[in-house]
Each structure stands twice: as structure tokens, then as C-alpha cells.
Residue frames relative to the residue before (quaternion, step in Angstrom):
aa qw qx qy qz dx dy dz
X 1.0000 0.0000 0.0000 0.0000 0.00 0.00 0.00
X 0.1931 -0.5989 0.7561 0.1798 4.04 -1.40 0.69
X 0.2523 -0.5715 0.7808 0.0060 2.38 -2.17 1.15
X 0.0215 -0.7443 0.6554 0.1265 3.73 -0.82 0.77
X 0.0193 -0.7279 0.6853 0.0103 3.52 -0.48 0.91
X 0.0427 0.6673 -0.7419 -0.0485 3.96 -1.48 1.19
X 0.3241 -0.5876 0.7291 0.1343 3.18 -1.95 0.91
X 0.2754 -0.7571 0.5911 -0.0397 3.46 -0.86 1.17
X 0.2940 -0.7477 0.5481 0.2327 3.58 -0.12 0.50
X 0.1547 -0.7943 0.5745 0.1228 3.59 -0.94 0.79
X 0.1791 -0.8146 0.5511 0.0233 3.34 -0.70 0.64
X 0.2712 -0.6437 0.7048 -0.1242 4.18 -0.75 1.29
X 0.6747 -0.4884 0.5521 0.0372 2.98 -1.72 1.09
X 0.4081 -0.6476 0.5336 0.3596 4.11 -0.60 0.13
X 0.8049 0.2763 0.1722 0.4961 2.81 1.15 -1.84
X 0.3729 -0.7040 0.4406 0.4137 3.64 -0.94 -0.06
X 0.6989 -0.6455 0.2029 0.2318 3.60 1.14 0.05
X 0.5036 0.6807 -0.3417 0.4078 2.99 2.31 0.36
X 0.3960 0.7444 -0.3693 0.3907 3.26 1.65 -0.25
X 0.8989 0.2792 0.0890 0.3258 2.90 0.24 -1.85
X 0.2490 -0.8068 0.4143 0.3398 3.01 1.67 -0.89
X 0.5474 0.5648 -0.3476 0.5103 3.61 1.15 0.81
X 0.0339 -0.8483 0.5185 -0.1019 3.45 0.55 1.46
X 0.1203 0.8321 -0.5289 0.1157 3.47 -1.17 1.08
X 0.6028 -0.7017 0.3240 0.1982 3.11 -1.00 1.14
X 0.7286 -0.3844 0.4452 0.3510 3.51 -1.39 -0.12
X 0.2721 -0.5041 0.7094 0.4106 3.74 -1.02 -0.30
X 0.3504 -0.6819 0.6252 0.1463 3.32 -1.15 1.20
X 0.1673 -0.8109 0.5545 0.0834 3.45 -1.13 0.93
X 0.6973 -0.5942 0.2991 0.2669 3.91 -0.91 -0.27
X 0.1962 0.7777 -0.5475 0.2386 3.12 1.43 1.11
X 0.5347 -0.6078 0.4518 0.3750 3.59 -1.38 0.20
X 0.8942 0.1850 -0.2624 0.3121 3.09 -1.18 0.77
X 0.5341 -0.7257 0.1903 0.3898 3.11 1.54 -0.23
X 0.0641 0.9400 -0.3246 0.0834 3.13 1.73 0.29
X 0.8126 0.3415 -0.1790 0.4370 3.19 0.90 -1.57
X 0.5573 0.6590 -0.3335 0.3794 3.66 1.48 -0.61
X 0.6378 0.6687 -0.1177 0.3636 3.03 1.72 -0.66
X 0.3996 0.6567 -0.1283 0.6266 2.71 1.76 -1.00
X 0.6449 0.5550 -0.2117 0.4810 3.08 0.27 -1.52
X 0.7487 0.5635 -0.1964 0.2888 3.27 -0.13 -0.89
X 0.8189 0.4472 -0.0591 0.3547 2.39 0.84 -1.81
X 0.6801 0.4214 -0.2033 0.5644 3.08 1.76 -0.72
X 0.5062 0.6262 -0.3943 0.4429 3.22 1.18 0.87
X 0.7059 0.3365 -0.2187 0.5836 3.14 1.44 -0.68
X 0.4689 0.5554 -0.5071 0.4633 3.45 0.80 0.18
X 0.8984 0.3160 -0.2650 0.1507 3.16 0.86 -1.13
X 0.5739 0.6107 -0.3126 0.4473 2.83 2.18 0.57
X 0.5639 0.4602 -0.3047 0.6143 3.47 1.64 -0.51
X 0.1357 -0.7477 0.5691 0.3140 3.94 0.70 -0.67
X 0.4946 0.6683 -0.3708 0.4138 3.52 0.67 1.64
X 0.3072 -0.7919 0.4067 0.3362 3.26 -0.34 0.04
X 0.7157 -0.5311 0.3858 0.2384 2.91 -1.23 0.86
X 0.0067 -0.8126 0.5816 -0.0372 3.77 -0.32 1.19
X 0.2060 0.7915 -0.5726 -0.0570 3.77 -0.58 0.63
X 0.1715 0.8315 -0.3822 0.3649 3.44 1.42 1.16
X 0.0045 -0.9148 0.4016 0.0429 3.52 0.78 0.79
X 0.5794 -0.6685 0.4153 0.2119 3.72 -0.62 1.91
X 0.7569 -0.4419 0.3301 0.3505 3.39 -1.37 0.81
X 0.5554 0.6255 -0.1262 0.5332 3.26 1.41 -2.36
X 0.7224 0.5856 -0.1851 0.3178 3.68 0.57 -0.71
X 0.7239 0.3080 -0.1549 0.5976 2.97 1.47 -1.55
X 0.6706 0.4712 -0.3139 0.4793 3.49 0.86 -0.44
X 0.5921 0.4223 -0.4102 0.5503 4.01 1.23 0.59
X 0.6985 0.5591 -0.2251 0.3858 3.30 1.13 -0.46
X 0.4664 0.8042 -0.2004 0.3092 2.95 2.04 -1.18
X 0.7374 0.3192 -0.1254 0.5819 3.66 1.21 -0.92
X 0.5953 0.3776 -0.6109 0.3604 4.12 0.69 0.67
X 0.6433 0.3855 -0.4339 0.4993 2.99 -1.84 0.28
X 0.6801 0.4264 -0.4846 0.3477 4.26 0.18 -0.16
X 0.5939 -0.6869 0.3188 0.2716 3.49 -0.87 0.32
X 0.5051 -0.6581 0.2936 0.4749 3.76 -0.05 1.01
């Protein structure tokens, strides 16, 4: 039997980016589903908008959106 074992280097911000205003992400690795990139993310834009992340999509939203992608 082969075993292929790789070490990836991971790599992390110094900072979170309010200092400087230069805001940067994780090295994204190969969990499933993306869980942690998410995360990631998300606490990236919080920390650059100082909001939270909304991807809840308004009534007004679905009912403008309702007609792309249909056929003319």
C-alpha cells in the first residue's frame, strides 16, 4: 500500500487590519465544505466593514431577482 502524506504551510495575518487598514485572509486549507474559509471570510468583512455579514436576501430582493436567468 502508498501513503501520500503533504504538509501545506499555513499562513495568518500579524494583525487584524484596523491599524493599517490592510485586511487579509487565512491560507485556506481542505476542510469539507468550507466551513473554516467561511469563517474566514466572514470575519474578514466584519473586520473591514465593522458589520456583520448578512446573506439573508429581502423580500424586495427575491421578488427583483425572481425574473433573471428566465427565458425572454
Amino acid at each position: 500500500m502508498e501513503t501520500f502524506i503533504s504538509v501545506d504551510d499555513m499562513y495568518e495575518p500579524n494583525g487584524d487590519g484596523s491599524a493599517d487598514g490592510i485586511f487579509i485572509s487565512t491560507s485556506y486549507d481542505a476542510t469539507t465544505h468550507f466551513e473554516t474559509t467561511f469563517d474566514d471570510i466572514n470575519s474578514l468583512y466584519k473586520r473591514a466593514t465593522g458589520n456583520e455579514l448578512d446573506l439573508t436576501a429581502t423580500d424586495a430582493e427575491e421578488v427583483a431577482n425572481a425574473g433573471e436567468g428566465a427565458a425572454p
